[in-house]
N, C-alpha and C positions, 0 to 999 in steps of 0.2 A: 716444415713446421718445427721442427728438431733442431735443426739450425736455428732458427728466427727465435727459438727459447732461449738457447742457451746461450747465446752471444749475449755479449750489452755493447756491443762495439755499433754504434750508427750506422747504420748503411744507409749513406746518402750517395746520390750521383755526385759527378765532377763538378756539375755546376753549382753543389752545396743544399741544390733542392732535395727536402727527405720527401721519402717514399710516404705513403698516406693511402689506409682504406679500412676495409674492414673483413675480418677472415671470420665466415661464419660454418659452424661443424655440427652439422645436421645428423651426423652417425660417426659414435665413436668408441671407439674397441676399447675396452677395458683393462686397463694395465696396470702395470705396478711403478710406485716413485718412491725411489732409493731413499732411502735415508740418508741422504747425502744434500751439497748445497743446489741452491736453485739452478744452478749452470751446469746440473750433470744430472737430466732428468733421461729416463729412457723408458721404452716402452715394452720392456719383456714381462710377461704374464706368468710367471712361475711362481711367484709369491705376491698375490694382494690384498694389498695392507691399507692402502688408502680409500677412505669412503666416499671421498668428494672428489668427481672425479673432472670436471670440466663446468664452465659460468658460460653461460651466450652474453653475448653483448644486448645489453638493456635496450638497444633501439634498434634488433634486429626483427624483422618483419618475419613473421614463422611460417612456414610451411604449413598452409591448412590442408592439403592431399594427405599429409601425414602426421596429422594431428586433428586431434579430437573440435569439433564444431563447439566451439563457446557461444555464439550466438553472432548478429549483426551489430550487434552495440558497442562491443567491445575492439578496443585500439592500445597502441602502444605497451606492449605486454614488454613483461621484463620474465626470463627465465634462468633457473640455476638448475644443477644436474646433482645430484647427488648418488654415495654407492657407498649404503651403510652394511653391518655383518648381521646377520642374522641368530636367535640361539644356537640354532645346527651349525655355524660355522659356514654359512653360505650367504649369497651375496643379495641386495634387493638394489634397485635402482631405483632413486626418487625422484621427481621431475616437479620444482617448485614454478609453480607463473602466478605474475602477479598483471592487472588489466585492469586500466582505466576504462569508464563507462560512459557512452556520448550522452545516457539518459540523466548526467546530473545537471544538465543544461536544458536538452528539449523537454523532460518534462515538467519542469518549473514555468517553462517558458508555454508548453499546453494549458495549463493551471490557472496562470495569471490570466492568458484572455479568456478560459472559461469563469471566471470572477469575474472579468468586468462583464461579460455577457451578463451575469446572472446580475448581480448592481445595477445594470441599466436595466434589465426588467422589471428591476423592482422599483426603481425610479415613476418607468411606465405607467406599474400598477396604480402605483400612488397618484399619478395624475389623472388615471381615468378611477377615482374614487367615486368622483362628481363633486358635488356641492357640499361643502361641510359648514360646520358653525364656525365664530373666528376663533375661538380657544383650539378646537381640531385643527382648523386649517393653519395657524402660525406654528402648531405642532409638527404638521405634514412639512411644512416651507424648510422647518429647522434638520427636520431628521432626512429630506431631498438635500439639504445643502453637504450635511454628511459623508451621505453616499456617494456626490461626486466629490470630495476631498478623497475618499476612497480609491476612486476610479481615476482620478487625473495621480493621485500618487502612483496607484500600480501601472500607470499607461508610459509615465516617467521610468517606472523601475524595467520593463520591456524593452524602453525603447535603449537602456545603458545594457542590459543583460544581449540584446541582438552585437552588439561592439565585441563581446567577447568569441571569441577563437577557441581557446581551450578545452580541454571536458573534462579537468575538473576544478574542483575549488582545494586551495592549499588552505592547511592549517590559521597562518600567520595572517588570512583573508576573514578569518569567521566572524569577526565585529563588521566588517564593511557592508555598508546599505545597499548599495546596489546589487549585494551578490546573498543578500538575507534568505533568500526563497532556493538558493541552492545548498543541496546537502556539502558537508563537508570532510574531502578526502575520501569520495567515495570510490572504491576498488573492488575489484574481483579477487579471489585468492583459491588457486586450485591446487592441489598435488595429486599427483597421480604414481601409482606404486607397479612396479613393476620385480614380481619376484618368484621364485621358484616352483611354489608349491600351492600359490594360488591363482587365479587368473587375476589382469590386472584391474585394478582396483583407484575411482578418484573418490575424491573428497573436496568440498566446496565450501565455502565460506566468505560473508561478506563484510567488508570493514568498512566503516562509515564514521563521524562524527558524530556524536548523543543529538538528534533534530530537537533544537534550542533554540530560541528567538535571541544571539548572541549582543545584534548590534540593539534590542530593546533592554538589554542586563533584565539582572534578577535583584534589581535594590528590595522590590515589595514582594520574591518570589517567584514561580513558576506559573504556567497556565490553571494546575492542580489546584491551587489556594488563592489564585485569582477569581477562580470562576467559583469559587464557593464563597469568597466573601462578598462578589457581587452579586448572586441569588439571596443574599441576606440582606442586599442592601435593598434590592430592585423593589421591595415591599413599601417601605416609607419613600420611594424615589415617585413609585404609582399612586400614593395618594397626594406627592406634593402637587405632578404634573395630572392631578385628575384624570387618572388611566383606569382602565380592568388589570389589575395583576393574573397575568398569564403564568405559571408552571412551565418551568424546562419542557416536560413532555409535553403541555399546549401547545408550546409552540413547535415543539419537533413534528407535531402531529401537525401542524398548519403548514408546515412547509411539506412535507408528506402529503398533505393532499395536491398543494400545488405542483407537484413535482410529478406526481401520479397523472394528475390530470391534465398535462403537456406532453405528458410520454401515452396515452390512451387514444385521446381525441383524435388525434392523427391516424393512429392504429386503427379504429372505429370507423373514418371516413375512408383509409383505404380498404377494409374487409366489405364498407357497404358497397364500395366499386365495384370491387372483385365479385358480391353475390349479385351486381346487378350485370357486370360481363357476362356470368356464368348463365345468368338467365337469358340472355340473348344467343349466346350460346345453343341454349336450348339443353345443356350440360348438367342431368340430375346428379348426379355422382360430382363433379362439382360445384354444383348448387348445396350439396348436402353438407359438403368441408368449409364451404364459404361462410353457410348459416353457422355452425358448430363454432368458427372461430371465432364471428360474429358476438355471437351468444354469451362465448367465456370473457371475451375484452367489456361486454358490455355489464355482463356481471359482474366484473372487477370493478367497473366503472360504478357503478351504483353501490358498490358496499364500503368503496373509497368514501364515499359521500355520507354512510351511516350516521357518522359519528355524533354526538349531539352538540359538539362544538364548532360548526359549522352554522345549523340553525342560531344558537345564541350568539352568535358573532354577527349576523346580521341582522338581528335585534338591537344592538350595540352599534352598529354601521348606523342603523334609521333614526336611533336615537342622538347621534351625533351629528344628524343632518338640521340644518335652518329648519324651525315650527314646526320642534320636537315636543311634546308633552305627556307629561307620566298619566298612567292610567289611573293611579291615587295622586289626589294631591299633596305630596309629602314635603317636606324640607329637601333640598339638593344636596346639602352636606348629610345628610343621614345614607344617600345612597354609595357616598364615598368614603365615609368616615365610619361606614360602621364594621359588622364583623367580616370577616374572611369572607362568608357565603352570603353578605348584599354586594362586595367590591366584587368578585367575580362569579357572572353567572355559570361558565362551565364547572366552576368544583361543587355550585349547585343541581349539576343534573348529572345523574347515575353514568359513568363513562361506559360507552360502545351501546347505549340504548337508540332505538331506532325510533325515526320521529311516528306520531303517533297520526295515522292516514289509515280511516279505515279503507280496503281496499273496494272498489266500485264492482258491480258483475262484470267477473269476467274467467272466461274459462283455463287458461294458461296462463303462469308467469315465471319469471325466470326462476333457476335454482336460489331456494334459501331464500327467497326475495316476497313469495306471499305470507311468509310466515313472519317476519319482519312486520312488514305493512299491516298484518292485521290487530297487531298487539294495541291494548287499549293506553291510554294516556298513562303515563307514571303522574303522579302527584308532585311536584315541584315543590320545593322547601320555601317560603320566605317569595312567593309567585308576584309581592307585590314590589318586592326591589329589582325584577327586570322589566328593563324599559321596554315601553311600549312606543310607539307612533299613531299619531291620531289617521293615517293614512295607510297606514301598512297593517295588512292580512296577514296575522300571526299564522295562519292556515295556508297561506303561498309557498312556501318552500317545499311543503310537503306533498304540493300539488306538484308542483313543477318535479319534485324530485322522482315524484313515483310515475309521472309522464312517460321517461324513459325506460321505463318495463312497460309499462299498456303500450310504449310505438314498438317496443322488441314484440311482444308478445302478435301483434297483427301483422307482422311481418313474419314469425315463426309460422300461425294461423295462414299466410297466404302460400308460402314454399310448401307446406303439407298439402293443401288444399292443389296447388300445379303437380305435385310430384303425384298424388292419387289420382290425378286424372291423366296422367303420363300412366301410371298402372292399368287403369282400366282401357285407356287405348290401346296400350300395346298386346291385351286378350284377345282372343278369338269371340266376332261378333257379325250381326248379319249386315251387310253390305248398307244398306241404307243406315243404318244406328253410325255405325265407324265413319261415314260420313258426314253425319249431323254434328258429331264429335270433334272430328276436326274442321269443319267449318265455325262451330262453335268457340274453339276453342285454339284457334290460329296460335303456332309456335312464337314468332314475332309479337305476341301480347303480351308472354311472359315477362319481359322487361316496361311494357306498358303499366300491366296491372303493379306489378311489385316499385315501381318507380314512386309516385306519391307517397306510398309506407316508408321507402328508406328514406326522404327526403324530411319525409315529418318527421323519423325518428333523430335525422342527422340536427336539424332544427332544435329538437329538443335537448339532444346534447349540449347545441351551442349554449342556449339558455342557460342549462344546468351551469356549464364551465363560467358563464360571465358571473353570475352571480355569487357561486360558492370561490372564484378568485375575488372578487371586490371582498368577500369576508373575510379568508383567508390574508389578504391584504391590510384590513382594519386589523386583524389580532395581530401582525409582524409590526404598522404601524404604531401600534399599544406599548409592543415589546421594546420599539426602537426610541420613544420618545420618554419612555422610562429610564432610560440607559444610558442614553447621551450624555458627553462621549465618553464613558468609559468602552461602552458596549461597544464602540467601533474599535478600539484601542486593542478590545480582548478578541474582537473578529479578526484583526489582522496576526494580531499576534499567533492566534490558530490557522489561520489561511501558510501564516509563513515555517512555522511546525510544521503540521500536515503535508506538505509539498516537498521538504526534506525528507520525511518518512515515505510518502509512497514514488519518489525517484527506488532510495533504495530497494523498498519493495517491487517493484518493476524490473530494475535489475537483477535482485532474485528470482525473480517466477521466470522471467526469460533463461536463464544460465539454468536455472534445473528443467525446465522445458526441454529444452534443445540436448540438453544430459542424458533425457531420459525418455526424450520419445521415441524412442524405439520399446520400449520395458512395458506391453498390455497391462500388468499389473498395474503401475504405477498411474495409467492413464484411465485407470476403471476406478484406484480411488480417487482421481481427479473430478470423476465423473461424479458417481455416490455421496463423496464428502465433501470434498475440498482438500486444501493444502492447510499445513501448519508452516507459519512465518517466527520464529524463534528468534527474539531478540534478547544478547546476553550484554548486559550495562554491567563497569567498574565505575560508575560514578559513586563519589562518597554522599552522605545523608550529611554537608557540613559546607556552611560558607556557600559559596557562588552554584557549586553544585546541585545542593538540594534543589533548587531554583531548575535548574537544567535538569534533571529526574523528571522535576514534576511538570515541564515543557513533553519531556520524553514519555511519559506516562499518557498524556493524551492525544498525542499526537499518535501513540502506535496504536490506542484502541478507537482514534476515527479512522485506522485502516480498517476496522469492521463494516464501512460504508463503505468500500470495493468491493467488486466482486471484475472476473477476468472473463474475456471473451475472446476464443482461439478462431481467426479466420484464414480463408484464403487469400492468399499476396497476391495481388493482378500477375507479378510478374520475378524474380527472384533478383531483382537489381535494390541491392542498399537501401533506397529510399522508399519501395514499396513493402519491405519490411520493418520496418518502424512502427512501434506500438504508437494507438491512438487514444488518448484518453477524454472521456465525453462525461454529460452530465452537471450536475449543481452540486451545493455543499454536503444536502443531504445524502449525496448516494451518487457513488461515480464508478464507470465504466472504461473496463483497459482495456481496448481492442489489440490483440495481434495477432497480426498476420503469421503463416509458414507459407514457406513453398508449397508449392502445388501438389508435389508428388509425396510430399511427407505429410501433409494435410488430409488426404486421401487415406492414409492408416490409422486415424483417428477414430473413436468409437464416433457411432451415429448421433448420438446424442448431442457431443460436443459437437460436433460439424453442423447440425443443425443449429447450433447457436447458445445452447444451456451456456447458462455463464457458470464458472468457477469460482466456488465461496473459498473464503482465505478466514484464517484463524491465527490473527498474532497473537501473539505472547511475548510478555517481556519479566524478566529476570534478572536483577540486581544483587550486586554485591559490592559493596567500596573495598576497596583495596590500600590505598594509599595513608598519609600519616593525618590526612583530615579525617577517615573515618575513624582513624585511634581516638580520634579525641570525641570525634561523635559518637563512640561507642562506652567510653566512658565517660564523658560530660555532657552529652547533647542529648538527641535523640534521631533513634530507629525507626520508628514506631511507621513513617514512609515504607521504606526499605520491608519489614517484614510482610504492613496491607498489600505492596504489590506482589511479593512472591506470593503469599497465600490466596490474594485472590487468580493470579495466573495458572497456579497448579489446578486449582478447583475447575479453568476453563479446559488445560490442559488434560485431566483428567476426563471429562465430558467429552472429550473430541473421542480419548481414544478409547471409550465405551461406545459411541455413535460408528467408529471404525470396526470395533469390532461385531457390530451386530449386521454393518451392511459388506465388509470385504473380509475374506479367509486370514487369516493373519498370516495364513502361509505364502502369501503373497509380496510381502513386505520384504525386504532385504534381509540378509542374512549376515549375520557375525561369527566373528569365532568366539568372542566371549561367551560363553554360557549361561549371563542373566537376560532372561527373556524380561519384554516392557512390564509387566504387571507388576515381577518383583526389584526392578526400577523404579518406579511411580512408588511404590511402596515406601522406597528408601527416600524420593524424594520429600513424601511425603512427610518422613519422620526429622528428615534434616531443617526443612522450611518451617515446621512449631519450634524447632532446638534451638535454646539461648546460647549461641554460639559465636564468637566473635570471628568476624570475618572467614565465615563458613564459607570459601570457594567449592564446596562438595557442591552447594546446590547448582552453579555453574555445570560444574561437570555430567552430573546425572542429567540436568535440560539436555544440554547437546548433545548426551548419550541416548537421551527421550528421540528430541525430535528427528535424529539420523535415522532412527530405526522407523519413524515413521513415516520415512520419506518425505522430511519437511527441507524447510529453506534453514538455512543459521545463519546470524549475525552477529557480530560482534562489534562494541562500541565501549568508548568515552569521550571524554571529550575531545578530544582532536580524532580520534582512532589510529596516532601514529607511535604512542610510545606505551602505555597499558595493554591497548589493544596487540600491539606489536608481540606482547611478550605472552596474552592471552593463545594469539594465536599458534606459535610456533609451539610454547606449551602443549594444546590441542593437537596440533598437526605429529608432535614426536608421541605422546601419547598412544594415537590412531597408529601410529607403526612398532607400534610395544605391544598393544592387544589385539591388533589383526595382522601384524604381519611378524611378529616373535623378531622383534627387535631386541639385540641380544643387553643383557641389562649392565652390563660394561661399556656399551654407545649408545646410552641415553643422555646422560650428558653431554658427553663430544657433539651427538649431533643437537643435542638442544642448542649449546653453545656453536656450534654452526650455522644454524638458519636466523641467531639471534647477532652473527658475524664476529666472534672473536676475535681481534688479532693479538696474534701472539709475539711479532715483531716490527718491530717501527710502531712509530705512531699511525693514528689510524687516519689522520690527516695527509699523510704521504701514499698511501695507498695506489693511488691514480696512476705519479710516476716515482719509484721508488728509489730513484737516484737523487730525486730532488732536493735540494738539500733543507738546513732547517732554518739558513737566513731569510731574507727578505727580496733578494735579488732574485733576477730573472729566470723563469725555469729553462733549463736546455729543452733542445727541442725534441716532440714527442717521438716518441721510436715505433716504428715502422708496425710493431707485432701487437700494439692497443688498437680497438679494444679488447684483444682476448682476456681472459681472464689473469689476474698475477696469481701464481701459485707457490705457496710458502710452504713448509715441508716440515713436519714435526714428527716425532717417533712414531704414531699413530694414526694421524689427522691431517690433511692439505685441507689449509684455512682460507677459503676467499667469501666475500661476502653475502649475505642471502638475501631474500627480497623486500626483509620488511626493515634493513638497513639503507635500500634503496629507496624506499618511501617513506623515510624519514628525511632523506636530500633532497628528494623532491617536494617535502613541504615546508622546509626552511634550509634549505641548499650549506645544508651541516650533515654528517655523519657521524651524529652521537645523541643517544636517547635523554629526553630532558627529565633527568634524575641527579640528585645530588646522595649522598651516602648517606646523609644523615634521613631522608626519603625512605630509602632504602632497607634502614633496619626496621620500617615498620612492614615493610612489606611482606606476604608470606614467600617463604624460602623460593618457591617455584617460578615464582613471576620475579626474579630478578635475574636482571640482564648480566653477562658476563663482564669482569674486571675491562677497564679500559672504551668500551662501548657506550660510555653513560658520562652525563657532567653538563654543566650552566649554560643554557644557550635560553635563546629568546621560541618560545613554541607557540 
């Protein structure tokens, strides 16, 4: 190796063929480099002075026996080595990896066909409405034509995203259509510290693109100011096209029943199986779990159903059927033209009131459910502008509805009635009685008698589901023929957000997973609370940006509809560890697998299937010379609503933490400001009229480390902001947890942010090369190793997030110009020579 350095002389064979490979140094002794030139390096250890001490080659394959488990997703890692001084005068060694993630592909690509799934049910729905009038039905025809322009577009975008190889999407790619639903530049970024006086120690971070609908631009704005000027508009849109104006949460609530009651119905007919197995069985003790489960799905199942927006939706369905007629003879435009409470019957009935049924004799009913049922009528506002049908029994729904507690309850009524006579047979009795007993009362009947009850009750569910989906189906068609097309414009546009945001969320929960499953702590508040997802945005409040904030603003609070589901892998081969993700718009589900044997150390709770709630948060600050100007001629007023409503959720998490896990559980620092008087500071930084306050940055990441959350880091590309966000971060974390000495804070900042200090940084590669035009000589035998350049203090080679800036526009130099530059604060700017005009 000594050799092969310090030569420059070729060593080719006779036949002029050079030598060719690649030398990878998995373990290396820590030495000293002279202060002397590149050609006279040596390896004697009496005095070390250099903190960097060796680069692995960017496409060396690592050693997982001897390296820490990142997870299954991750590929093509790029690693640097560094060996910074300590205050005491001692040594730390730092281990930078940066990792491409296969989840910026498959789960876009799980996404889209759970969309078109859910599109084409709703197509479904919409054709078994049945009969409408022709004003409804050319509605329905219009808003079906929609859906599959939907569906044939995203079936088009699947079928160009299967073409692609890769995993990930580059920068200079983010306008392009076909690659819209993938995040961008999405990477892992770990260091890991290894040094004297503490044990060792990583740290995790995720870099990503701001999740932006790039190739739909932001001419009219972001998702954030789209979707409020279109709830302003959707009011006059409803009375042009003779709709019910539906409420954001009407309709969240419509789709909440449907989604509820796809995920039950199933559940319900398998629990009725399993009590009717158990009874043939002959199996009290599981007859007993069977009913119980029974019991609780079906009480969910009925209180899904409470709401009163269900009943006046199919008031609304009968009324829009052929030889319809109102119960007053009124004018028709008075029931559309008039106020708020004649155009929508739901905002005239009290919300979460339950329909008004009195209940029949009977002696059991489900929990919470006869008390409900026996409540008297509420009085209805304005009772004569809901339509009626000359044909339809305003009193059917709540017959039907309360059906399904009288079939629970005679099925409760029969398992009680078999299990006390299971009691009294198996007492001591006189020989003719215990006979009569059991001839009476034959074990093979059990599944006889109990068979009719589950079937009636299963029956009645079906009923319940067919008709509260036809209503539920009228209030989305209401929604959708009110909105067209913008409404589908702004669906996709969220569909293509969203899908960017929870790729990288997915990749976070896996990598801190896999971190830290082995840490019971950290796996109990997995259990109790949940995770905190920290997302930290430089985008500025100005020009294109704002637009992409307010893209990134909703997209990371419909990561509040995840929630994570930890299973076991059939088998520990790559493909059966792949997260699964299931579900509709309202509310999706990440299945992942672990191996066998590490699945097995998991609390009970999670192994039986508890899902995991996730808590993003996201946290802005602009940095750059668009927020100067936004800060002095625009406006903020973005930028401050989201930190302060973040902090407030941020805040809540870790009150709800602290009441169900010790805080002495939680990770440990050496800083001595514990979370409370953090939140504190955060809290007084996020009111402070402060120009381009990066505190509040710092204090989040210093939040959510400590509470063993995920962090991200973003702008808009995440290769050059981000770049300088992070390495920031990363020299910080070895200033206050590992006494990095405050004379190699800079050096190594300027180290991982790749300084060069001789040649240009263009010549890097091969450093003979000259500065014309002509041919390069050919490569020498000892690249990839690292080139090591030699300064009083510092060997300068490149770090990782110089590397993933070539890799997203095959340049190495940060797309900053100087005049950029003096806006930016002192810390986030890149070292001399490292930065200048390229296309990003």
């Amino acid at each position: 190796m000594r050799s092969c350095l310090s030569s420059r002389v070729s060593h080719g064979s006779a036949d002029g063929v050079c030598a060719a490979g690649t030398v990878v140094v998995s373990r290396l002794k820590m030495g000293e480099m002279e202060e002397v030139d590149v050609d006279h390096i040596t390896t004697d250890t009496s005095s070390q002075k250099c903190p960097l001490v060796c680069e692995s080659a960017s496409h060396v394959c690592l050693d997982r026996e001897t390296n820490p488990l990142s997870g299954p997703v991750f590929k093509n890692p790029v690693c640097k080595v560094y060996r910074f001084q300590t205050a005491d005068s001692k040594w730390m060694l730092v281990r930078e990896q940066m990792e491409e993630c296969t989840l910026s592909l498959s789960i876009p690509r799980q996404l889209i066909s759970l969309y078109i799934q859910e599109d084409m049910l709703r197509v479904k729905d919409l054709e078994e409405l049945g009969e409408l009038s022709p004003h409804w039905n050319n509605l329905r025809k219009e808003v079906m034509n929609r859906y599959g322009g939907l569906i044939s577009s995203y079936r088009e975008t699947l079928t160009e995203m299967d073409k692609i190889t890769g995993s990930f999407k580059p920068s200079c790619c983010k306008a392009q259509k076909s690659l819209e639903f993938i995040p961008i530049n999405l990477h892992t970024q770990r260091m890991r510290v290894t040094c004297p006086r503490r044990t060792d120690a990583t740290y995790d971070i995720i870099t990503v693109g701001a999740p932006a609908a790039h190739f739909q631009g932001f001419k009219c704005g972001g998702l954030q100011r789209l979707l409020s000027r279109y709830e302003a508009e959707k009011k006059s849109f409803s009375t042009a096209y003779q709709c019910i104006y539906y409420s954001p949460e009407h309709t969240a609530k419509a789709q909440e029943v449907l989604s509820s009651m796809s995920l039950l119905q199933p559940l319900i007919t398998g629990l009725s199986e399993q009590l009717l197995q158990a009874a043939q069985d002959h199996s009290s003790p599981g007859l007993r779990d069977a009913l119980k489960n029974l019991s609780d799905k079906t009480e969910q199942f009925v209180h899904t159903l409470k709401d009163e927006l269900v009943k006046s939706a199919l008031l609304a369905l009968h009324a829009a059927q052929p030889g319809f007629s109102s119960k007053t003879q009124r004018d028709p435009s008075q029931v559309h033209q008039g106020s708020d409470h004649n155009q929508c019957p739901p905002q005239t009935l009290p919300s979460g009131q339950s329909p008004a049924e009195p209940v029949p004799e009977s002696p059991k009913m489900c929990n919470n459910v006869e008390e409900s049922q026996t409540n008297t009528t509420v009085p209805l506002k304005n009772q004569d502008s809901i339509p009626h049908h000359k044909e339809y029994d305003e009193e059917e729904w709540d017959r039907v509805w309360a059906s399904v507690a009288k079939c629970l309850n005679c099925v409760i009524a029969m398992v009680d009635r078999l299990q006390e006579e299971d009691m009294n047979k198996q007492q001591p009795a006189p020989e003719q009685q215990l006979a009569d007993v059991i001839t009476s009362h034959n074990p093979a009947d059990w599944r006889e008698q109990l068979s009719p009850l589950v079937s009636r009750l299963q029956t009645c569910v079906q009923e319940v589901v067919e008709k509260a989906t036809r209503a539920m189906t009228f209030v989305l068609l209401q929604e959708a023929a009110c909105s067209v097309p913008q409404g589908f414009l702004l669906q996709s546009r969220r569909d293509v957000v969203f899908s960017q945001a929870l790729a990288a969320l997915v990749c976070g929960f896996i990598m801190k997973l896999y971190a830290a499953v082995q840490d019971k702590a950290f796996l109990q508040q997995l259990q109790l609370v949940g995770l905190v997802a920290q997302f930290e945005s430089l985008l500025s409040t100005y020009s294109e940006e704002i637009g992409m904030l307010e893209d990134m603003e909703v997209g990371i609070t419909d990561l509040r509809k995840v929630v994570f589901k930890i299973t076991e892998a059939k088998s520990e081969e790559l493909c059966d560890l792949q997260p699964l993700v299931c579900g509709q718009r309202d509310h999706f589900t990440v299945e992942v697998p672990l191996p066998c044997q590490v699945f097995q150390t998991l609390p009970e709770e999670i192994r039986e299937g508890q899902p995991v709630q996730v808590y993003p948060l996201l946290f802005n600050v602009g940095i750059n010379e668009q927020q100067t100007i936004a800060e002095r001629f625009g406006d903020i007023s973005l930028q401050e609503r989201i930190n302060q409503k973040n902090f407030e959720i941020l805040e809540a998490y870790y009150k709800l933490l602290s009441d169900k896990v010790p805080l002495e559980c939680l990770p440990s620092f050496q800083s001595h400001r514990d979370i409370k008087e953090l939140l504190e500071t955060l809290g007084q930084n996020v009111v402070t009229k402060k120009r381009k306050n990066v505190e509040i940055l710092w204090l989040a990441g210093a939040i959510c480390r400590r509470l063993n959350g995920v962090r991200f880091t973003s702008c808009k590309s995440a290769k050059d902001r981000t770049s300088m966000s992070v390495t920031l971060e990363q020299c910080a974390l070895l200033r206050d947890e590992h006494q990095l000495s405050k004379d190699f804070f800079t050096p190594a900042l300027n180290c991982m942010r790749s300084r060069p200090t001789l040649g240009d940084i263009g010549q890097w590669e091969d450093p003979e090369a000259g500065s014309g035009t002509g041919p390069k000589p050919a490569p020498r035998h000892f690249y990839p190793i690292a080139l090591l350049l030699v300064s009083s203090h510092l060997l300068v080679v490149e770090g990782c997030r110089i590397e993933n800036v070539q890799k997203n526009i095959r340049c190495r130099k940060y797309a900053f110009n100087m005049l950029q530059l003096m806006a930016f604060p002192k810390a986030y700017r890149p070292p001399e020579g490292t930065y200048g005009k390229v296309d990003s």
